[in-house]
Structure formats: C-alpha cells, structure tokens
C-alpha positions in Angstrom: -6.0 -12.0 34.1 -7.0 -11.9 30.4 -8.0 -8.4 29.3 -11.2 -8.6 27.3 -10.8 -8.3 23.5 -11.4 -4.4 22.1 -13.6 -5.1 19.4 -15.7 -8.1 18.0 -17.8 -8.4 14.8 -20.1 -11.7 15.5 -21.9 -13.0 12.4 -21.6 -10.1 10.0 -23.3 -10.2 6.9 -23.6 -7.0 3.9 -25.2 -7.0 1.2 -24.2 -4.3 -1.7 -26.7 -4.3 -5.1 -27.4 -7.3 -4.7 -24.0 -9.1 -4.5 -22.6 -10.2 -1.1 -20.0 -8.8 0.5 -19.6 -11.0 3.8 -21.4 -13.1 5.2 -21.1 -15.1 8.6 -18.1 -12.8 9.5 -16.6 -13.3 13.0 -13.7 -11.4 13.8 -11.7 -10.3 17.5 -9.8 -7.4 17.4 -6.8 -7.4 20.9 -6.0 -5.5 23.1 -2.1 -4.4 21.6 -3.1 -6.1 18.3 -1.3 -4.3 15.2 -3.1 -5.4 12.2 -2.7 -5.9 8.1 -5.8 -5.9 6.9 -5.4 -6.7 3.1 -6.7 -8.1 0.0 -7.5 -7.4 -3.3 -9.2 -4.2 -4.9 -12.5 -4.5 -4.1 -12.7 -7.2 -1.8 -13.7 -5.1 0.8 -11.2 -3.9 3.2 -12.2 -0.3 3.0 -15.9 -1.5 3.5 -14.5 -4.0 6.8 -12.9 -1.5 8.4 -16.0 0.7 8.3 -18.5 -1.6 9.9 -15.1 -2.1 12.5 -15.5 1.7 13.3 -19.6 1.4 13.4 -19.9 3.5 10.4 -22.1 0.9 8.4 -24.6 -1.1 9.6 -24.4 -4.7 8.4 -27.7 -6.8 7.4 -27.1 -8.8 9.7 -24.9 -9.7 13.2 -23.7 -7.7 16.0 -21.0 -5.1 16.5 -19.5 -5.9 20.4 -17.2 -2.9 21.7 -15.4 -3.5 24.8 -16.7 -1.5 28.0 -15.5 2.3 27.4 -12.9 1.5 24.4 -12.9 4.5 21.9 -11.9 3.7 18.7 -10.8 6.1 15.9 -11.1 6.0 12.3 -9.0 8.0 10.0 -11.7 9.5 7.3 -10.2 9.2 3.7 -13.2 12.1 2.0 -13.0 13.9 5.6 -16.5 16.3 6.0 -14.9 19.5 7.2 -17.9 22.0 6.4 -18.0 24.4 9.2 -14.8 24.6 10.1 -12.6 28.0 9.0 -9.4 25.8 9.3 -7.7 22.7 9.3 -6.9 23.0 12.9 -10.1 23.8 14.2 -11.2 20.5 12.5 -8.4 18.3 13.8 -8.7 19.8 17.4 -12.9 20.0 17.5 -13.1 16.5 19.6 -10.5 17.8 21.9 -9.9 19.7 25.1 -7.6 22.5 25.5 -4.8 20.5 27.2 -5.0 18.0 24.5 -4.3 20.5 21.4 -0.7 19.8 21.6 -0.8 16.4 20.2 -2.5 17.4 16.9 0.7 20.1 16.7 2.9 17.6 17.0 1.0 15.4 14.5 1.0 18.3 12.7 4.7 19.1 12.5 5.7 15.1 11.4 2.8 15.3 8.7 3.9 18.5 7.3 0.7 20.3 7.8 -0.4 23.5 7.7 -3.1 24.2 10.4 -4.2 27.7 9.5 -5.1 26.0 6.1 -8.8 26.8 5.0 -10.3 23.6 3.9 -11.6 24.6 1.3 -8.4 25.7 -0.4 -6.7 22.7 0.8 -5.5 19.5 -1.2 -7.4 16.5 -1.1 -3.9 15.0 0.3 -3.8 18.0 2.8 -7.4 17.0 4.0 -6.2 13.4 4.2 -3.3 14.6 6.2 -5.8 16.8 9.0 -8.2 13.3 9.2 -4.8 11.9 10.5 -3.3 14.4 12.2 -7.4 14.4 14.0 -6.6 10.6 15.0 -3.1 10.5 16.3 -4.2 14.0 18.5 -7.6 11.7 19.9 -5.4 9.0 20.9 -8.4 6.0 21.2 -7.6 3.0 22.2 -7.7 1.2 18.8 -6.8 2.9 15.4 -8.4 2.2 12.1 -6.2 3.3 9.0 -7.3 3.2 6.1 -4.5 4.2 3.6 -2.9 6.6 5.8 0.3 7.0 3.8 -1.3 7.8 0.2 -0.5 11.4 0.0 2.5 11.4 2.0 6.1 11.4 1.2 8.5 9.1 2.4 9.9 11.7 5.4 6.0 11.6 6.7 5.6 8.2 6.3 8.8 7.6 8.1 7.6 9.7 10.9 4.2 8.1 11.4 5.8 4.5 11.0 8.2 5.5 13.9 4.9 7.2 16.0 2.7 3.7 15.3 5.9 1.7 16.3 6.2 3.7 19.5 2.6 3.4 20.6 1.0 0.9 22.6 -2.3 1.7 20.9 -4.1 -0.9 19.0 -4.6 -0.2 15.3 -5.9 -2.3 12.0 -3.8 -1.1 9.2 -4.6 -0.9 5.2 -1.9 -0.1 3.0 0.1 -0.7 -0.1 3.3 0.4 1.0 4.9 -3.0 2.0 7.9 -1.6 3.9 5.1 0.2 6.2 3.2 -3.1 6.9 6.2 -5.1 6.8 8.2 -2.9 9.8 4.7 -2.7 11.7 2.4 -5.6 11.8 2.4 -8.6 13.7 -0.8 -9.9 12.3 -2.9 -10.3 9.0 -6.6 -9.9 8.3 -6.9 -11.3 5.1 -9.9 -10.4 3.0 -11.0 -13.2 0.1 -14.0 -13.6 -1.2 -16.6 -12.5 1.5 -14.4 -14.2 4.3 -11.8 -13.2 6.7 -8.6 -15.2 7.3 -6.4 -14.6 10.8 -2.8 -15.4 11.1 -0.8 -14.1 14.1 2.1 -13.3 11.8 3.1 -9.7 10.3 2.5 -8.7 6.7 6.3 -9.9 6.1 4.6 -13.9 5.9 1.4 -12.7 4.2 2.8 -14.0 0.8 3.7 -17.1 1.6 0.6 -18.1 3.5 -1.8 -17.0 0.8 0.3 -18.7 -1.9 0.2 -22.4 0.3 -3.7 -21.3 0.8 -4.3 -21.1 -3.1 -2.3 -24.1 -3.6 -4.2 -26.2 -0.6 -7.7 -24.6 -2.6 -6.6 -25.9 -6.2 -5.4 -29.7 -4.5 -8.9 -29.8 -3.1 -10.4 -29.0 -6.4 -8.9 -31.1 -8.3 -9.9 -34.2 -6.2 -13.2 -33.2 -6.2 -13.3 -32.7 -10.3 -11.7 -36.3 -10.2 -14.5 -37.5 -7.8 -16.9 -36.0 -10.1 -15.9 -37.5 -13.1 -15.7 -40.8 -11.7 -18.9 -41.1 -10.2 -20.7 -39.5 -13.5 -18.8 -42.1 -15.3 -20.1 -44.8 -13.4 -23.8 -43.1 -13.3 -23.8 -43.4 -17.5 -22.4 -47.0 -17.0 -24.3 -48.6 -14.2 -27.5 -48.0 -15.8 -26.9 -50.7 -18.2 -25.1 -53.0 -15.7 -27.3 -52.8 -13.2 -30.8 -51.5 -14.8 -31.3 -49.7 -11.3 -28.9 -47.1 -9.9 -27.4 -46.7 -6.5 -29.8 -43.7 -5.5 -27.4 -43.0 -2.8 -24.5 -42.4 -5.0 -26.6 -41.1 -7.4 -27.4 -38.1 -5.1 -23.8 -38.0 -4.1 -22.9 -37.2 -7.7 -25.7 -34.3 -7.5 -24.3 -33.3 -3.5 -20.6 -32.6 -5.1 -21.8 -30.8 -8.4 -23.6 -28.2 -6.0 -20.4 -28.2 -4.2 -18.3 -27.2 -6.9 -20.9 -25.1 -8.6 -20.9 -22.8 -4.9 -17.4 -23.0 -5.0 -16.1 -18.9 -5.4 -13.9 -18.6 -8.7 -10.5 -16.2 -7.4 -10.5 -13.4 -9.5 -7.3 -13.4 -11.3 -4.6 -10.5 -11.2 -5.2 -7.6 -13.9 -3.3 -8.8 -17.4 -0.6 -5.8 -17.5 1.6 -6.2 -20.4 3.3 -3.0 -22.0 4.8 -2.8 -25.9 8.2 -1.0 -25.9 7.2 0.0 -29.3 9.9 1.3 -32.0 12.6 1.4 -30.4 14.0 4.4 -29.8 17.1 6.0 -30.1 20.3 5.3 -27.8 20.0 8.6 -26.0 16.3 9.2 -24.8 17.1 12.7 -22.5 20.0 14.6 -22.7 19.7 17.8 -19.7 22.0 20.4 -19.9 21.9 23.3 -17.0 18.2 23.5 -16.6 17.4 25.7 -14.2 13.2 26.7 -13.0 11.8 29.4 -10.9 8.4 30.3 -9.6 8.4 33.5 -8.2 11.1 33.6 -5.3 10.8 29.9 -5.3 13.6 28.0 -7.1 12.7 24.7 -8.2 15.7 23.5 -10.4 19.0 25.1 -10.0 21.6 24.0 -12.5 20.6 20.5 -13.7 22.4 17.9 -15.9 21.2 14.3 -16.9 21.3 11.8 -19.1 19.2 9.5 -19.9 19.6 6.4 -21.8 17.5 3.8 -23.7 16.0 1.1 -20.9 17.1 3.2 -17.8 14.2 3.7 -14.8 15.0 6.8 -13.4 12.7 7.5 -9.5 12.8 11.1 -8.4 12.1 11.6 -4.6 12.0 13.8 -1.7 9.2 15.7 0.3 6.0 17.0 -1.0 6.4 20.0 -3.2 10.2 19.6 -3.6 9.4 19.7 -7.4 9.7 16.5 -8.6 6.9 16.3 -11.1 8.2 19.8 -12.5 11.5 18.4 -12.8 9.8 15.4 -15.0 8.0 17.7 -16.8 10.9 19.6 -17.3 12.4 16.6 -18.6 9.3 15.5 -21.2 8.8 18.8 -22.6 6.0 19.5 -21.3 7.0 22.6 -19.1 9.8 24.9 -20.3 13.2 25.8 -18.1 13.4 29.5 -17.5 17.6 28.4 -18.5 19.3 25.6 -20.4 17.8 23.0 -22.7 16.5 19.8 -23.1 17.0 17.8 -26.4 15.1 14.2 -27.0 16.0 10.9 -29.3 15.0 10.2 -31.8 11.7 8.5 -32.2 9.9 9.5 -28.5 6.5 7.7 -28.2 5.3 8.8 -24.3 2.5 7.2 -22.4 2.2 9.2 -19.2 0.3 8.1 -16.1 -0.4 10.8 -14.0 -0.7 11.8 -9.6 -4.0 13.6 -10.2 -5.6 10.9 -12.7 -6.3 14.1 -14.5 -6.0 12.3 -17.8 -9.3 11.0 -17.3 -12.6 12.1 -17.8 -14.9 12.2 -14.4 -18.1 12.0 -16.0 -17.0 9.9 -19.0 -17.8 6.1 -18.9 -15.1 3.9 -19.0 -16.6 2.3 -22.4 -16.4 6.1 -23.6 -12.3 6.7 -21.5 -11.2 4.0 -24.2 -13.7 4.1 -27.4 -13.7 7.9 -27.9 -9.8 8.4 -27.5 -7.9 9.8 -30.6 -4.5 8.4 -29.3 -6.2 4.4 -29.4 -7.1 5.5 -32.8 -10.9 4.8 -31.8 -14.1 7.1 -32.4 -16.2 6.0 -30.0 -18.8 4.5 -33.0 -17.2 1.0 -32.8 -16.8 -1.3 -29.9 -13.2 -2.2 -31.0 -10.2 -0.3 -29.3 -7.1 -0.3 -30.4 -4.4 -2.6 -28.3 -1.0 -1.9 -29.2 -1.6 -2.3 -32.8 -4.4 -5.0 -32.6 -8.1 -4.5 -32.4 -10.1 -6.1 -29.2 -13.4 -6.0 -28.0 -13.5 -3.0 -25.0 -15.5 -5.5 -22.8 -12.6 -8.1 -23.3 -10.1 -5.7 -22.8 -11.5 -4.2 -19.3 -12.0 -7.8 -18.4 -8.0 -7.6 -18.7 -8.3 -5.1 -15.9 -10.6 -6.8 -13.9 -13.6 -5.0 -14.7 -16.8 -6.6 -15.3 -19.5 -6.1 -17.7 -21.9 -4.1 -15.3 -19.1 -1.7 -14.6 -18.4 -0.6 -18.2 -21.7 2.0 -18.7 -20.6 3.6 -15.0 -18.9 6.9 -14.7 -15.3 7.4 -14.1 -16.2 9.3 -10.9 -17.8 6.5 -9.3 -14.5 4.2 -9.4 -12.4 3.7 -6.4 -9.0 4.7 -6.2 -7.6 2.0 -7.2 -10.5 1.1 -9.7 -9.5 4.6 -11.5 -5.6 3.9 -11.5 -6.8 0.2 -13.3 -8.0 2.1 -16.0 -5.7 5.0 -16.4 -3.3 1.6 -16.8 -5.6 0.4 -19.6 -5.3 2.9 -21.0 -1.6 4.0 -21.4 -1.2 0.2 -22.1 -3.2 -0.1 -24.9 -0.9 2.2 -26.8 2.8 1.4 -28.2 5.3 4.0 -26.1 9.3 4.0 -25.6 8.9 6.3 -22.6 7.1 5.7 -19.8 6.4 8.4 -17.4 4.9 7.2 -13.9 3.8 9.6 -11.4 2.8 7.4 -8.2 1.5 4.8 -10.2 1.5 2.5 -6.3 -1.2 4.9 -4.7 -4.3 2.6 -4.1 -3.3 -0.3 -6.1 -3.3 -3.9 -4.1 -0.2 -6.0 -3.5 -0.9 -8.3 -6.1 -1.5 -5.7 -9.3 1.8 -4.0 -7.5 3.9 -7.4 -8.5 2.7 -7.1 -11.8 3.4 -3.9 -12.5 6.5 -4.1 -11.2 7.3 -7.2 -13.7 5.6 -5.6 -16.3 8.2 -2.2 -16.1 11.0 -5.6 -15.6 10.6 -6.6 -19.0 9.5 -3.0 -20.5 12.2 -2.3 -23.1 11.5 1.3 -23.3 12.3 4.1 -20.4 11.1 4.7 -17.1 10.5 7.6 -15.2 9.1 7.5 -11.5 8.4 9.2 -9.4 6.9 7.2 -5.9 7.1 7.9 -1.6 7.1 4.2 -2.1 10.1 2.7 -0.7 9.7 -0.9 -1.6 8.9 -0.4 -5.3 11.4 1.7 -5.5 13.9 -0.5 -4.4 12.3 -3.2 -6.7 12.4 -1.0 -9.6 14.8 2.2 -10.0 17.6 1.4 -11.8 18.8 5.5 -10.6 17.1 8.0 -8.4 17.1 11.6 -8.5 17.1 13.3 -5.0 17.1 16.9 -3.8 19.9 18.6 -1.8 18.3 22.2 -1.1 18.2 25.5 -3.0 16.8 23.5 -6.1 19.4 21.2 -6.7 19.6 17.7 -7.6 21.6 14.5 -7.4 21.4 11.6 -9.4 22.3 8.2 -7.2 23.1 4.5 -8.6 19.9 2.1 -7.0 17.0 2.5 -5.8 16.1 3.9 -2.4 18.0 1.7 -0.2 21.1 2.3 -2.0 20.3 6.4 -2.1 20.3 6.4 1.6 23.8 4.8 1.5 25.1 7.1 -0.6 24.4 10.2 0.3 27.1 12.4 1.9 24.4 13.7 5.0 24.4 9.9 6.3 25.9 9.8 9.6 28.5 6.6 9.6 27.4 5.6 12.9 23.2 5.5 11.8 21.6 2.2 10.8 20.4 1.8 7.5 17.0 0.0 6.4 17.3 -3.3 5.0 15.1 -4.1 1.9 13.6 -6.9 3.1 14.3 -7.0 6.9 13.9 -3.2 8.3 14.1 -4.7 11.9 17.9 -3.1 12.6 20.4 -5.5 14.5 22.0 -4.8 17.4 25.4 -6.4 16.8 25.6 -3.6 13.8 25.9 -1.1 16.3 29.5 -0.4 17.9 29.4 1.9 20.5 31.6 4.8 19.6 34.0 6.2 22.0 33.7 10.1 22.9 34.7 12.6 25.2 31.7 14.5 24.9 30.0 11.8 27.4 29.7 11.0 31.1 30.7 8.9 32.8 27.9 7.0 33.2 26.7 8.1 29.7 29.6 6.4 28.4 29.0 3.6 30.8 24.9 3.1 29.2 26.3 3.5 25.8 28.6 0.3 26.1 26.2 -1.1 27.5 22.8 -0.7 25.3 24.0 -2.8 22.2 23.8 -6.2 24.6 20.4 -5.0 26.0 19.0 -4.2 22.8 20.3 -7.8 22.0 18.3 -9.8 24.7 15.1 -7.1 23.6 15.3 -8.9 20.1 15.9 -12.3 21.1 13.1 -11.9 23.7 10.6 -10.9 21.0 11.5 -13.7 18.5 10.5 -16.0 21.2 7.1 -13.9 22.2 6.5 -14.0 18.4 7.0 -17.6 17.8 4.7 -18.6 20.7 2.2 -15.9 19.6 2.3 -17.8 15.8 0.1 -20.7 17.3 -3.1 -19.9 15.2 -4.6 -21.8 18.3 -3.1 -20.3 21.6 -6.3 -17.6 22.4 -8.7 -20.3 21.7 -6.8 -22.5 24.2 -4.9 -20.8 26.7 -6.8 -16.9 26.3 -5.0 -15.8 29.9 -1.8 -16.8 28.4 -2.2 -15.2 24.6 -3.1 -11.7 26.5 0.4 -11.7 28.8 2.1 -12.7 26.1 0.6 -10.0 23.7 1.0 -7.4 26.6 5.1 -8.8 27.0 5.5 -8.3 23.5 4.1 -4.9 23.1 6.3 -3.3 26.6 9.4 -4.9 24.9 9.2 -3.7 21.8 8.3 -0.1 23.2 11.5 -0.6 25.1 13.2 -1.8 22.0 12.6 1.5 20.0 13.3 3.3 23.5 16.9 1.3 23.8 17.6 2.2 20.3 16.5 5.9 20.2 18.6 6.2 23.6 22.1 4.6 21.6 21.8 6.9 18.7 21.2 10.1 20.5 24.3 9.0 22.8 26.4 7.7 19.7 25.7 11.3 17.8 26.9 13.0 20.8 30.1 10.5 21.2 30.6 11.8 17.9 
C-alpha cells in the first residue's frame, strides 16, 4: 500500500515588493525522498524551503502536511535569547532520554555545548541549529546550507549521518560532492517555477543545459513565426485591401507570448586582470614558526611559492589556516623565521568574515568611495582594472539590478555580499589572489565561473575552502596539517592529498572526484589472524554482497527515473522508494561492517 506523501504545497503563490516569487507552485515531497533543491541566487530556494517548513505564509494556496509528520528546519540566524547555553537551546524541544542524540551531533559537528550564545560564532550558532535538528529526528529534514561553516571532517560526518538515515530531507547546498554523494532527486528553482526530476544532483547539469537549449529552440521558432506573419501583415494590406483578422490577431496572440516570456538571468561576468606581472618567486617561507599563548599554530614552516601556482590550505576549523595565509601575505608577523615577497606584489584579498565591507555602506558607496578603485565617491565612474565604467553597468556585471544599488550592504544575502566583495577585488589589477572560502553561499553556476575565471588568472592563488570539489577543480598544491603546528605541502588538490598522506590506511577506499559512490570489486578482503572464524568467513564474503547491493540500486534507480511512474503506478513508486532506501542503508551497513573487519585483519 502506497504511503501518503509527507508534504504538499498546492497552488503556491508569494508575492515580495511587488515582484513575484512563485506562482501556481505544486510540489510533493515522499516519504524517503532526499532532495537538491537548487537554483540560482535569489531565485528562491531559501524562501521555498521556508513556506515547506510553514514558516511563511504564501498569498495564496495551501500547505498539506501528512497526518502526524514532524518536520524540522535547520534555522540559518537561529533566535537563541533565553537560553544560557548552546545545549540548553539544542536540547529545549527534547525529553531527557532524547539528550544523547544532540551529544552525538554534537561531538561530529565539533561543538561546544557549554558555549554561551552570546559569545558564540555565527558558524558556532549555525552548528547548534543543526546539532538541534539531527537530536529532533522529524520525519522530513529541511537544510538549508548546513555545511557553510563547517570543515571538511564535519561535513564528512554529517554526509555519512544523512546517508545512514532513512529520514526524508530537502537539501540546499553549494558543495557539489555533498549533493552529488546524497541526492536522488532535484527541485529545481527557475524563474517562479519548480522543476522535478527523480535523478540526484550528479544529472542536474545536464538536464538544465538540454532545458535551456529546448527554451532557446522554441524561441527562436516563435521569433521566426513572428516575423513572418508581420511581414505578411505590412504586405497583405495592399494585396488584399482587407486583412485576415484571424491571423491578424494571431500576430498580436504570439507577441504577448513572447513579451510574457521570462528573460534567464545570465551568470555574473567574472573576469580577473593578472596585472604586472610579477616576479618568478612570489613567497619564499623560511622556518616560520607562530604561537598564541600555549597554543602553537605554525611550527617550523618552509614554502615556496611560485608565479601562477594555487596553493588550498585545509584541515578542521581553527587549525590555523588563515593565520598561516596571513603569515604568508604579511599581514601577521611569525614569532620566528621570515618571509620575503617578489618583486612587484599587487594583492586583492577576499575575505571568510566579508569584513572588507562596509555593513551600513551602499553598494554604490562599497565601490565609488574606495581609494584602492581610485574613486571618490563624487563621480559615478569606478575604476575597472584600468578602465572607467558606469557603477550601475558594472553591478549589472554582478547581477545586481538598479533598485539594489542605493540598499545597504547589511541587507544582502550571503551570496549577494560575496557578489560584491567579487566586484570588488575584480575591479582592481592584482598578481596575488588571496581567497578565504570564496564557495560559501555562492550558486553552482557563479561557482563554474569562478573557477574558470582563477583557470585563466595569470597571477597566484591562495585558498583556502572545506570545499572538496573546488578544490579538486582548482588547487594546483594544498597545504595540510599534521599536529603540533605543523604543515605539509601535497601535489593536487583534495583527492590527491588524501592519497598521499602517510595516515591513509592501504586497505580504505578513497573518494572519487566525480563518482564518490565506492565500488565493491576495489575491496579485497585481507587475510588476518586477528579474526574468527566466522569473522573471516563474513569478511570474504561482504565484497559480493555489497556487489548485488549496488547492482540492485542501479536498477531501483533507473526505474525510479520515469518522471511519470507516481503519476501512473503511485503503489509501485512508494515500494520501490521504500526498496531503495533499506538497501542503501544496508549498503553503508555492508561497507562500514568490511572496513571495521578489514582494519582488524590488519
């Protein structure tokens, strides 16, 4: 028997300032459903997933939630007035026997409970919103961005816990590996509507490209329709002295048409100037070493850096990687050894905290009034690598509109406010490019540019991102550290650290950069004689089960791709979604079982 769907939005319209944000939105959200909900900047996701959780009321159509489903929304500006700790807030929907499962939220996350919330980090607030969800346990999950803030240990944590669960969840995120190893569907947000395909993020490319293309084919036939029948509405007159009213309001039926037709907005125009080049050797790092207190951050350090390298730096929050860049730059001085620069530096630094711009500032004033463009704030000219443009134009670049320019800073989204800390640093010539998690909030599409744009950058990179897929896109070298304030330099980006590194047991799978789903056939089974007999016995025998696991969820996947099945067969969409969801649990089960036996065969 089909189980009723969790969630439905029937006829959803919202209105914000006057512009629409949907209208006519339908929308069915499954029972074991694990959602990408995506688009671009300001399409509306964040604003979707809130009317999903009941948290704004649309104009207009209903909000359906199945009988007694809870559903939990991870907050990203959490309200945590009243509470004297993190804890208490994480735990204040609980019961006493439930506490356990915000400490174990707790402990992947990397969170402090005792915190005061008032002294904590906006990411350490994120974190306890999180850490609140996981502990509720509802029956569908909204996240919204839950990886900004974390690094890539946490994220790998809560990718592994969201894998495990049988929990339904609607995911927003720009970290692609995350969707990519997750998702097995795609809400796509475009322009006031909301597409469905029953495939994972992994497809989500290709089946926006062919939709663009499919949009553009039909547009063109109707400009060509257009021009034909206004061509013959000039011309019949004198033929004919009478036109063919019919076709005449035709003509009149197809210009509405393409008048109500919704322009895409394009991708923001990134493009960076290496200016002078600089000199062969950008950073030359000889035994730096940095302390805070007891707390050593930097033990020992050498690197060079030269002209066109992109150097990542990773590891877990508050291992020290932006000292160690800073360290690098100049801008904060070792307690031992010495840094020493090429010739010719010009840095443009894009910083974590956005600290580089002005909350209350507009973002007219953010580009006229700063001395580096080589602008006063009198004219409405700012500089551009050398050139002089109009700031409206320029924004427009950036994919800001004319209304937005008088706003305040403070009033920009995330993603909004890393937009223009990119205008920024791009409108000025630089050799060194310093990028401290430039990823955090921007869509997939500005992502692709960016990642070009550093491509074809002549100048040097530094980077430092939790973001697995850029970094594998991008780092040419990436820092690591080993303990005790050491670091490691690696060839590669993050896949090629991980095989690298000397901790790496033999035996353990590594992520694929495009495919994380591991294969079975890549997993011998050791021989040890610190197993049973019968553990020895399940240990030969788990790669060939894992084996008919994956081959049983290719098929459940293909037949779950028919965009078609839950209108026509709903009974056999649900028992197919609930196969799916037990053999993938037993999947991660099979494969968590061979690698604790395979360490101890070891």
């Amino acid at each position: 028997m089909a189980r009723p769907p969790l969630l439905q939005l029937n006829g959803i319209a919202l209105t914000y300032g006057g512009d629409p944000v949907f209208a006519g939105l339908d929308l069915v959200v499954q029972p074991g459903d694990r959602v990408a909900l995506v688009g671009r900047n300001g399409a509306g996701k964040s604003t979707l997933m809130k009317v999903m959780a009941g948290l704004v009321e649309p104009d207009a159509g209903e909000r359906v939630l199945g009988q007694g489903v809870s559903v939990g929304y991870m907050e990203q500006d959490p309200t945590m007035e009243g509470f004297a700790t993190l804890g208490d807030y994480a735990t204040s929907d609980l019961g006493p026997a439930e506490g356990w499962r915000v400490d174990a939220a707790a402990e992947g996350l990397k969170l402090r409970l005792d915190l005061d919330p008032a002294r904590a980090s906006g990411g350490e607030r994120r974190r306890a919103a999180l850490a609140k969800l996981l502990g509720e346990a509802p029956e569908l999950m909204l996240l919204d961005e839950p990886t900004n803030h974390l690094d890539i240990e946490a994220i790998e944590w809560l990718q592994s816990e969201l894998a495990a669960t049988r929990t339904a969840y609607v995911l927003i995120s720009h970290d692609r590996a995350f969707l990519r190893a997750l998702t097995r569907a795609t809400l796509w947000v475009d322009r006031g509507a909301v597409r469905r395909q029953e495939r994972g993020f992994d497809r989500f490319e290709e089946w926006r490209d062919a939709t663009f293309a499919e949009e553009d084919m039909q547009r063109h036939k109707l400009d060509r329709r257009i021009k034909a029948e206004a061509r013959w509405a000039v011309e019949g007159i004198s033929a004919r002295r009478k036109r063919n009213q019919g076709r005449v309001r035709a003509l009149q039926a197809m210009r509405a048409e393409r008048a109500g037709q919704i322009r895409r907005q394009g991708t923001a125009a990134l493009e960076l100037d290496g200016g002078p080049q600089s000199g062969k050797r950008v950073i030359d790092a000889r035994g730096l070493s940095k302390a805070y207190g007891d707390r050593t951050i930097v033990r020992d350090f050498d690197l060079r850096v030269g002209r066109g390298e992109r150097v990542a730096f990773v590891g877990p929050n508050g291992a020290g990687k932006t000292t160690l860049v800073k360290l690098l730059t100049g801008e904060v001085a070792p307690d031992e050894g010495s840094v020493k620069h090429g010739t010719g530096l010009e840095p443009a630094v894009f910083d974590q905290a956005r600290a580089r711009l002005e909350p209350e500032a507009t973002l007219w004033d953010t580009l006229t009034l700063d001395p580096q463009l080589g602008v006063s704030g009198a004219s409405d000219q700012v500089m551009v690598r050398g050139t002089p443009r109009h700031v409206a134009g320029y924004l427009k670049d950036f994919l800001f509109d004319d209304r937005r320019l008088k706003a305040p800073v403070r009033s920009l989204s995330g993603g909004e406010k890393a937009r223009l800390l990119l205008a920024r640093i791009m409108a000025m010539p630089s050799n060194l490019l310093v990028l401290d998690e430039p990823t955090n909030d921007l869509d997939v599409e500005t992502l692709d540019l960016l990642q070009d744009v550093i491509g074809d950058y002549e100048g040097t990179v530094l980077l430092v991102s939790h973001d697995r897929d850029f970094l594998d896109r991008v780092a040419t070298t990436t820092i690591a550290p080993e303990g005790g304030g050491r670091w490691q330099a690696y060839a590669g980006g993050w896949t090629d650290y991980l095989a690298q590194r000397p901790e790496r047991a033999a035996d353990k799978p590594l992520p694929q950069k495009r495919n994380p789903a591991p294969k079975a056939e890549a997993k011998p089974a050791p021989k040890g004689g610190g197993l049973s007999f019968s553990e020895r016995h399940r240990l030969d025998a788990l790669p060939a089960e894992m084996e008919r696991l994956e081959a049983e969820i290719g098929k459940l996947g293909e037949l779950l791709a028919d965009p078609d099945l839950y209108a026509r067969e709903p009974v056999k969409f649900a028992k197919a979604t609930e196969m799916l969801a037990a053999r993938q649990a037993a999947l991660g089960a099979a494969e968590e079982e061979w690698l604790t036996l395979a360490e101890r065969a070891e």
